[in-house]
Residue frames as a rotation matrix with the C-alpha (Angstrom) as fourth column:
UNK 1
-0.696 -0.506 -0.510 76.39
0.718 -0.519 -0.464 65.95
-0.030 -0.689 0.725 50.52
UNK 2
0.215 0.844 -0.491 74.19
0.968 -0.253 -0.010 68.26
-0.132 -0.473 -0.871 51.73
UNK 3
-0.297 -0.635 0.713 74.26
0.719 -0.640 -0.271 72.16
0.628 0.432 0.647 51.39
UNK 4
0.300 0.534 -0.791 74.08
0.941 -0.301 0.154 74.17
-0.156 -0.790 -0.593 54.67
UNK 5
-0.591 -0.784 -0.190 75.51
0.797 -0.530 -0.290 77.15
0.127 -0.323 0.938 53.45
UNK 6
-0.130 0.470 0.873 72.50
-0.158 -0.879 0.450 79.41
0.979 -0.079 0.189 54.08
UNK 7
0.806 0.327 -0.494 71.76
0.391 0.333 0.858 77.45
0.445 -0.884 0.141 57.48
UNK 8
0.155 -0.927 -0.342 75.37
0.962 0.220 -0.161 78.23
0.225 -0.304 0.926 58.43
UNK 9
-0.567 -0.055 0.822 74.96
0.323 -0.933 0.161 81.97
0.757 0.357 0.547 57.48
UNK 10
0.300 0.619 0.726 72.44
-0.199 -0.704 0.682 82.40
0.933 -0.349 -0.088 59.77
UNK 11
0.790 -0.058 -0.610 74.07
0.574 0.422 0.702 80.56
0.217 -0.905 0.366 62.70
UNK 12
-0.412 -0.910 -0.032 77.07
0.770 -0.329 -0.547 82.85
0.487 -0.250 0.837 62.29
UNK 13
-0.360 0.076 0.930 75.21
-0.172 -0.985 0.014 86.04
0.917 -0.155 0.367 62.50
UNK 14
0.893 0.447 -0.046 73.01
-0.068 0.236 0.969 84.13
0.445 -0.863 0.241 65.87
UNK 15
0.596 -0.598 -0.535 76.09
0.801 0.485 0.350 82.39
0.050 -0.638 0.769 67.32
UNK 16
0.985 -0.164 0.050 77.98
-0.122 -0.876 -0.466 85.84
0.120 0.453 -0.883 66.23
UNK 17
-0.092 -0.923 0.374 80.97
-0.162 0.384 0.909 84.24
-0.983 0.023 -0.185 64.78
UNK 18
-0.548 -0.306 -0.778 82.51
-0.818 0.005 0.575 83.39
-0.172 0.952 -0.253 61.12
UNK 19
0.433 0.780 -0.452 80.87
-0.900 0.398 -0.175 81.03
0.044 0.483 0.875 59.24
UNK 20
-0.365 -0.777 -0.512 84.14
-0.382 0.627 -0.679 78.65
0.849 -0.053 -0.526 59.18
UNK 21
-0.918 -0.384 0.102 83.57
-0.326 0.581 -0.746 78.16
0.227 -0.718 -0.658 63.04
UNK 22
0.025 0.998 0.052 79.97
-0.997 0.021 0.071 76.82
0.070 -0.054 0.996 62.49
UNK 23
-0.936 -0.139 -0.325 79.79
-0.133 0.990 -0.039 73.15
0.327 0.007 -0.945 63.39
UNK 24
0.203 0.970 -0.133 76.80
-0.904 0.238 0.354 71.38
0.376 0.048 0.926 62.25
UNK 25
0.176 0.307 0.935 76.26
-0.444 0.873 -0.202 67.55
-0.878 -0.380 0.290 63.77
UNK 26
-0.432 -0.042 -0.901 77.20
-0.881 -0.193 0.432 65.28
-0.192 0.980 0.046 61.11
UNK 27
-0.880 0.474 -0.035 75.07
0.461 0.869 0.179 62.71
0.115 0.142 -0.983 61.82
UNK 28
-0.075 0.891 -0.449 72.21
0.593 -0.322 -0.738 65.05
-0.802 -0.321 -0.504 62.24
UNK 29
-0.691 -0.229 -0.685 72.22
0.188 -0.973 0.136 66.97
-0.698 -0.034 0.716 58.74
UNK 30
-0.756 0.591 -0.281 69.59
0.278 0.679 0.680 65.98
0.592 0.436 -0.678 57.38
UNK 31
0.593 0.692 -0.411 67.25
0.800 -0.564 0.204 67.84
-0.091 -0.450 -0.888 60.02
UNK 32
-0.339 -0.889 -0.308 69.87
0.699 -0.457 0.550 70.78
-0.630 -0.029 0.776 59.11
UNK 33
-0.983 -0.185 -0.007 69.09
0.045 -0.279 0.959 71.19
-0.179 0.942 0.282 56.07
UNK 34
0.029 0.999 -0.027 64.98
0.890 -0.013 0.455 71.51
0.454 -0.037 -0.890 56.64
UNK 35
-0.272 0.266 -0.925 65.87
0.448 -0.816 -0.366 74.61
-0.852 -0.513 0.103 58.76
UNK 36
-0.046 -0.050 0.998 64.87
0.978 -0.203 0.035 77.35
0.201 0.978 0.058 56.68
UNK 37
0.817 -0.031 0.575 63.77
-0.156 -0.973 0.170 80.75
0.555 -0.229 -0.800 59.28
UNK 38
-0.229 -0.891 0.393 66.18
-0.304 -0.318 -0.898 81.99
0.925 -0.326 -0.198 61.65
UNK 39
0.230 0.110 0.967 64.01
-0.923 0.338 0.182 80.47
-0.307 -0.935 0.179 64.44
UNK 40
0.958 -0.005 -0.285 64.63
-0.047 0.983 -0.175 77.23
0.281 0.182 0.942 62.85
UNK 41
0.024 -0.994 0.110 68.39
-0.089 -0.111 -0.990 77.79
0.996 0.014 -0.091 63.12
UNK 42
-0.286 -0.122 0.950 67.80
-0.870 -0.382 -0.311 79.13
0.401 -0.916 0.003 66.67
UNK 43
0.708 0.652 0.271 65.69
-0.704 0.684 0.191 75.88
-0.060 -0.326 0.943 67.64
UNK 44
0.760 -0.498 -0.418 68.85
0.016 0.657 -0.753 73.82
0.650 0.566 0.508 66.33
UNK 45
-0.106 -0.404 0.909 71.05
-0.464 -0.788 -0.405 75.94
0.879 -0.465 -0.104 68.00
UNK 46
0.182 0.350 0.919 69.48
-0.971 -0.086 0.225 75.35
0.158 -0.933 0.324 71.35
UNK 47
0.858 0.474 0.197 69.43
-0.483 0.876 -0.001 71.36
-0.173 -0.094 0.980 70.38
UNK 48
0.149 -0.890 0.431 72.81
-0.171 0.406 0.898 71.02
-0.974 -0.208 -0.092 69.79
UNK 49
0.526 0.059 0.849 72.89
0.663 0.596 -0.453 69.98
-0.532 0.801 0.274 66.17
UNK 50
0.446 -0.698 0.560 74.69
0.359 -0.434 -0.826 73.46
0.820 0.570 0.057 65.67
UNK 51
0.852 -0.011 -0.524 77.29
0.498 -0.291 0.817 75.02
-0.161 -0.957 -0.242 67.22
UNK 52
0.915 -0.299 -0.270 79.84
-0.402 -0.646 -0.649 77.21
0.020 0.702 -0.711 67.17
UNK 53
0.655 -0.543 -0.525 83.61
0.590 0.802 -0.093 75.89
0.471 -0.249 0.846 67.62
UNK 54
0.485 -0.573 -0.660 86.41
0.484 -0.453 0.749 77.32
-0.729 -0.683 0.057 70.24
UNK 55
0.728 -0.685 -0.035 88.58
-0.610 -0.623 -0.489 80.29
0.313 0.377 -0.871 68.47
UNK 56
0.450 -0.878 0.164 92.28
0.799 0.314 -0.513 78.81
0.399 0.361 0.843 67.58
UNK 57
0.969 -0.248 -0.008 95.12
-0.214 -0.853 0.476 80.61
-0.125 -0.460 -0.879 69.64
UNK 58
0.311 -0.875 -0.371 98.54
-0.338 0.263 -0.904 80.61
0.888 0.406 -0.214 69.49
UNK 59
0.790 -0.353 -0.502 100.13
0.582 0.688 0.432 78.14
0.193 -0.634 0.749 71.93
UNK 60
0.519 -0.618 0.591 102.10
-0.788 -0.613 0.050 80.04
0.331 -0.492 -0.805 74.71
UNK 61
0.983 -0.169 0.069 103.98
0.054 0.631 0.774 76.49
-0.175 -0.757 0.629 75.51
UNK 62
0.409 -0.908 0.088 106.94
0.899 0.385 -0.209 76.54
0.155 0.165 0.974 74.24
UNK 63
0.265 -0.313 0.912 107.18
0.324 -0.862 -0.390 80.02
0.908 0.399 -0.127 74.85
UNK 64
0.870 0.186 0.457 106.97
-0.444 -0.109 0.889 79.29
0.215 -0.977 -0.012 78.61
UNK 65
0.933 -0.358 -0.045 109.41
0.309 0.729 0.611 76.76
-0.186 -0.584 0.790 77.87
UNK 66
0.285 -0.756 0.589 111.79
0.576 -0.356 -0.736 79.12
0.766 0.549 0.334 77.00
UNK 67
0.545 0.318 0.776 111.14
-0.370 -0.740 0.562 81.39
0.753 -0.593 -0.285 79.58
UNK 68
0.851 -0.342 0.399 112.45
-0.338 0.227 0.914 78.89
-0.403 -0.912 0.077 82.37
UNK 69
0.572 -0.769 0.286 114.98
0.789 0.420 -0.449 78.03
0.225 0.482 0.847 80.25
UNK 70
0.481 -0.181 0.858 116.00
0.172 -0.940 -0.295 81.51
0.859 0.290 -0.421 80.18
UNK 71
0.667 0.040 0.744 116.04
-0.471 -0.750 0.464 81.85
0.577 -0.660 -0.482 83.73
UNK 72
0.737 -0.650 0.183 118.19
0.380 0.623 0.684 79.21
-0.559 -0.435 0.706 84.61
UNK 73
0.530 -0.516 -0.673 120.50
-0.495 -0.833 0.248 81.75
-0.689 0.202 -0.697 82.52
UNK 74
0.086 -0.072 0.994 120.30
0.699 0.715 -0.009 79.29
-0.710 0.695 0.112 78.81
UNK 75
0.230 0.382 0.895 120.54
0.973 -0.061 -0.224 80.53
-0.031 0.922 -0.385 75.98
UNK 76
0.764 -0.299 -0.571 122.90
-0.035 -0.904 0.427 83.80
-0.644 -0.306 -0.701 76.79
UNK 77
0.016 -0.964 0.266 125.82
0.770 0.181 0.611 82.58
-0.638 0.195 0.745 74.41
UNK 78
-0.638 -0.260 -0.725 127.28
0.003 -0.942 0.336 84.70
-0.770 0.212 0.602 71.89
UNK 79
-0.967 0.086 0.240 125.47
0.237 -0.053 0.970 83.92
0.096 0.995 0.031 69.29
UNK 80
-0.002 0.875 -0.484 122.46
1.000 -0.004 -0.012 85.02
-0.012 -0.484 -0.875 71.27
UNK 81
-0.009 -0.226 -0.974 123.51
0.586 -0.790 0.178 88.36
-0.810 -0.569 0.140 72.00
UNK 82
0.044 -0.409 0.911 122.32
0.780 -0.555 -0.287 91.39
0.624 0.724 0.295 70.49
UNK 83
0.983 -0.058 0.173 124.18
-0.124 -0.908 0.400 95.07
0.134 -0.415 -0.900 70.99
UNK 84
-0.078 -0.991 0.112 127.87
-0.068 -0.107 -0.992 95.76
0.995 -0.085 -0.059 71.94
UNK 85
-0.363 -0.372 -0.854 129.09
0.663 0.541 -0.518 94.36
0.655 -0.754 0.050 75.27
UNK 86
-0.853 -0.075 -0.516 128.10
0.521 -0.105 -0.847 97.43
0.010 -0.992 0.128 77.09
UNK 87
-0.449 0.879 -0.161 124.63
-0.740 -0.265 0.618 98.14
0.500 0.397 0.770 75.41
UNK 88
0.118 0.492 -0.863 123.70
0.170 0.846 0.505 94.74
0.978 -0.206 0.016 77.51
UNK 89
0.454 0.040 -0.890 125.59
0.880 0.134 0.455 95.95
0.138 -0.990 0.026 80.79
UNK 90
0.700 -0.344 0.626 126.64
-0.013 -0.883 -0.470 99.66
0.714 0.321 -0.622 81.01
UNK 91
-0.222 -0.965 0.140 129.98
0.278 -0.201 -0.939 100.99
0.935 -0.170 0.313 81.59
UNK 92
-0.061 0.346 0.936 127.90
-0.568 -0.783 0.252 103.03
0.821 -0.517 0.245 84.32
UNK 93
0.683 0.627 0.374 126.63
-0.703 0.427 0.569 100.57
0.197 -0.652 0.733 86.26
UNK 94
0.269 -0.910 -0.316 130.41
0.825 0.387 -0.412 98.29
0.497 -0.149 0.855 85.98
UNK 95
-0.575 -0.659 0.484 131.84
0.047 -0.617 -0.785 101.60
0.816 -0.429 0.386 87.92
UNK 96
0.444 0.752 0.487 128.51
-0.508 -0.236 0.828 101.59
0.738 -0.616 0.277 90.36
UNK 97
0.934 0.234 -0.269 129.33
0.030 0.700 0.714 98.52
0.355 -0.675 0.647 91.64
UNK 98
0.194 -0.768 -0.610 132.81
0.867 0.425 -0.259 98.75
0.458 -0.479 0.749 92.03
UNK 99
-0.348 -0.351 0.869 133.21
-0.282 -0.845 -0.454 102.25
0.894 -0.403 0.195 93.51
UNK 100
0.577 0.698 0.424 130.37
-0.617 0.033 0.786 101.31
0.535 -0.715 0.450 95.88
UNK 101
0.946 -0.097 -0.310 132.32
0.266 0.780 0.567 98.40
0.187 -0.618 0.763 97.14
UNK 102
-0.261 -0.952 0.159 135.73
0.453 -0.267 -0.851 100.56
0.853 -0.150 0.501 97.22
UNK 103
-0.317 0.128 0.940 133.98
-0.424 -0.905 -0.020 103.12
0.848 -0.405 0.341 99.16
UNK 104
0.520 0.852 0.063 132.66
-0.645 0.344 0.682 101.06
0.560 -0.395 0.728 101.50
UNK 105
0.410 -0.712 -0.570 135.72
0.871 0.490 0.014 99.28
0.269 -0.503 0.822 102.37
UNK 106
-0.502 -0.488 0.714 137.25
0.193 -0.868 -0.457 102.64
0.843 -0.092 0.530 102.73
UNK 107
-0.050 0.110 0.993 134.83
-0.422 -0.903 0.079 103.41
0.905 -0.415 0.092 105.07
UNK 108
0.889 0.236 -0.392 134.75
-0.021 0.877 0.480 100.24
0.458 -0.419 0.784 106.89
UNK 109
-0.118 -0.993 -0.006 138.50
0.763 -0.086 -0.641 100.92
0.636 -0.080 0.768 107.38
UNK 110
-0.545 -0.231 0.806 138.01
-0.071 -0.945 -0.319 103.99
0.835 -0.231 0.499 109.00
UNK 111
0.650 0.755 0.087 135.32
-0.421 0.262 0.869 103.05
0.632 -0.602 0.488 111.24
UNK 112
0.733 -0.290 -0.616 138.00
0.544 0.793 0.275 100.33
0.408 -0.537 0.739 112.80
UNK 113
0.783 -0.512 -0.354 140.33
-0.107 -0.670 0.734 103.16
-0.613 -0.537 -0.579 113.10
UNK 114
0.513 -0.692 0.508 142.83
0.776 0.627 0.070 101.74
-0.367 0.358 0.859 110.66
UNK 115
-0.188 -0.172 0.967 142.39
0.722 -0.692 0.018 105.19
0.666 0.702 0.254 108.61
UNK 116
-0.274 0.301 -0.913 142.58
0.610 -0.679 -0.407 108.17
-0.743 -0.669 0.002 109.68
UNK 117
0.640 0.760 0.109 140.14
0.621 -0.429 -0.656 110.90
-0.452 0.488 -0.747 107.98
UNK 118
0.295 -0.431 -0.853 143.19
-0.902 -0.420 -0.100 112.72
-0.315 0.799 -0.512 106.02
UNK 119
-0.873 -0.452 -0.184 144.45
-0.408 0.469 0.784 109.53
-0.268 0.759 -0.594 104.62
UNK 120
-0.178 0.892 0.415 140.70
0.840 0.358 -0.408 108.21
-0.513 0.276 -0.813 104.18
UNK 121
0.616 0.519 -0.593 140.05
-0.047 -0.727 -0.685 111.42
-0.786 0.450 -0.423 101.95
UNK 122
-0.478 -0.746 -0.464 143.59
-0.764 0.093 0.638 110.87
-0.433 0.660 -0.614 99.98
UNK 123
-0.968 -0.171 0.184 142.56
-0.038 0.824 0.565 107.21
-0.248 0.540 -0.804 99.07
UNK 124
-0.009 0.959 -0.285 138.85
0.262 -0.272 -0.926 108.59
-0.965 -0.083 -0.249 98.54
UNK 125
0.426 0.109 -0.898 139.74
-0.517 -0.786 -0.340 110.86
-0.743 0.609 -0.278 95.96
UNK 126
-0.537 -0.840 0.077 142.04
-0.542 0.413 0.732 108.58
-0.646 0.351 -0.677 94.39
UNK 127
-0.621 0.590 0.516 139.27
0.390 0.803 -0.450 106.12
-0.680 -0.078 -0.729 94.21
UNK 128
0.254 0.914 -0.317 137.14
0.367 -0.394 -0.843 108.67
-0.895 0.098 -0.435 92.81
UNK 129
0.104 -0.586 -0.804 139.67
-0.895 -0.408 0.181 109.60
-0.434 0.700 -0.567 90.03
UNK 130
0.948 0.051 -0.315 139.35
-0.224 0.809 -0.543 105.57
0.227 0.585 0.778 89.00
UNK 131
0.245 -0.801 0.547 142.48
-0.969 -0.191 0.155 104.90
-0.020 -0.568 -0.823 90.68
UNK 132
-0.744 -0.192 0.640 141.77
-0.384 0.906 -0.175 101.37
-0.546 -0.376 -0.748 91.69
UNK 133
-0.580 0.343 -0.739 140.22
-0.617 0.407 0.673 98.52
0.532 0.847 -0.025 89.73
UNK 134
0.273 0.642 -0.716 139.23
0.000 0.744 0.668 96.72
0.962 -0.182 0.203 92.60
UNK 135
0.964 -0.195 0.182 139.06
-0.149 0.172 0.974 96.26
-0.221 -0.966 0.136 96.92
UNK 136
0.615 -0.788 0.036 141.71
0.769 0.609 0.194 93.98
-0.175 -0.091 0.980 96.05
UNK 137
-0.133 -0.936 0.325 144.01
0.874 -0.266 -0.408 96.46
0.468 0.230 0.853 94.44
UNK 138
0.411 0.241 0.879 142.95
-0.383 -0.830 0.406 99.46
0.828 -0.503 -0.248 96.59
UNK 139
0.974 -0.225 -0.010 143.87
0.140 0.570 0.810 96.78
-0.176 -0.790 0.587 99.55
UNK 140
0.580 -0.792 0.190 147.79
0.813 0.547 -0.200 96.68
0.055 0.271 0.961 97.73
UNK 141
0.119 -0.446 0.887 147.94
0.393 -0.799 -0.454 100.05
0.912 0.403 0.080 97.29
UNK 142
0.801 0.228 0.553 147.14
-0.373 -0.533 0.760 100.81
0.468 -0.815 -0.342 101.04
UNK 143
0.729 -0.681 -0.065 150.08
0.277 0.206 0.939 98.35
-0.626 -0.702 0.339 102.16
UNK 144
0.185 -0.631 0.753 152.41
0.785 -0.366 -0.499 99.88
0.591 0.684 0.428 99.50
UNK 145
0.297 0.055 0.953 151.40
-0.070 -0.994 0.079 103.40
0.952 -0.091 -0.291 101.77
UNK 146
-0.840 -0.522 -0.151 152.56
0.071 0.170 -0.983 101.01
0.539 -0.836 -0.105 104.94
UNK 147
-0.126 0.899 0.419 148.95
-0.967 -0.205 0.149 100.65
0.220 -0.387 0.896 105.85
UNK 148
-0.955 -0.182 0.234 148.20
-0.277 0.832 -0.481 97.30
-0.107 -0.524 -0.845 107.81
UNK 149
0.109 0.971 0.211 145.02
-0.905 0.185 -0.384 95.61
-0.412 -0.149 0.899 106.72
UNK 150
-0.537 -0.042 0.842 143.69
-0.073 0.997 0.003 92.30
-0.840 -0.060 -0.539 106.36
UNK 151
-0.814 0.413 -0.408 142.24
-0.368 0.177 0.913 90.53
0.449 0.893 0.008 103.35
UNK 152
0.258 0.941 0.218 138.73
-0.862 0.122 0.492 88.97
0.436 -0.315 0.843 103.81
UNK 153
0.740 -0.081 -0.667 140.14
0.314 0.920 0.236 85.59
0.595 -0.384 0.706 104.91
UNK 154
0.914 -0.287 0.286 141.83
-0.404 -0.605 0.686 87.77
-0.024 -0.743 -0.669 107.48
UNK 155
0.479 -0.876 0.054 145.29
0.832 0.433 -0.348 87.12
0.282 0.212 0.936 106.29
């Protein structure tokens, strides 16, 4: 076995890389090992007989393949989950959506004429006081008040 470790030294500092990722030719060391200046090195270099080798990354595949996993909504169970139930989905945003869609039927009502603008402010406010869990039960409470409205499948 040959010793290239001064040849090697100088091909890092040329190739300007560690010494590790020097790759000499191993059927060619034997003219290697005659370099001795730094143009010799370079002259190798150029011939191929050294080179450096590709830098080692970390494989992003399996991390992709999580990724589409992910999005096809895998890998959500409980034992997945960190935080408390509404650290993942505020309370804030569970009232957004459903006021928005009370209020909106409310006004959708009114628009048709069903309501009139003092009982559409009563069952506003109500609403706004957290009254109703849902259309649906905002819908029960209006025919409780003898209010006539249809459900979405226009029952």
């Amino acid at each position: 076995m040959v010793d290239l470790r001064i040849q090697k030294r100088i091909a890092s500092e040329l190739l300007k890389c560690g010494e590790n990722r020097v790759w000499v030719d191993p059927n060619r060391t034997d003219i290697a090992a005659t370099a001795v200046t730094r143009e010799d090195v370079k002259k190798l270099i150029s011939d191929g007989v050294m080179n450096a080798r590709k830098k080692k990354g970390t494989s992003r595949a399996r991390a992709r393949k999580l990724k589409i996993q992910k999005e096809k909504g895998r890998r959500r169970g409980m034992g997945s989950r960190k935080g408390a139930k509404f650290a993942r989905s505020p309370r804030k945003e569970f009232w957004m959506k459903k006021i928005r869609a009370i209020r909106r039927y409310l006004k959708k009502l009114r628009s048709e004429g069903t309501l009139d603008p003092k009982v559409y402010r009563k069952f506003y406010l109500r609403a706004s006081g957290g009254s109703y869990r849902s259309v649906s039960h905002l819908r029960t409470h209006l025919r409780l008040d003898g209010i006539d409205v249809k459900d979405d499948k226009g029952e």
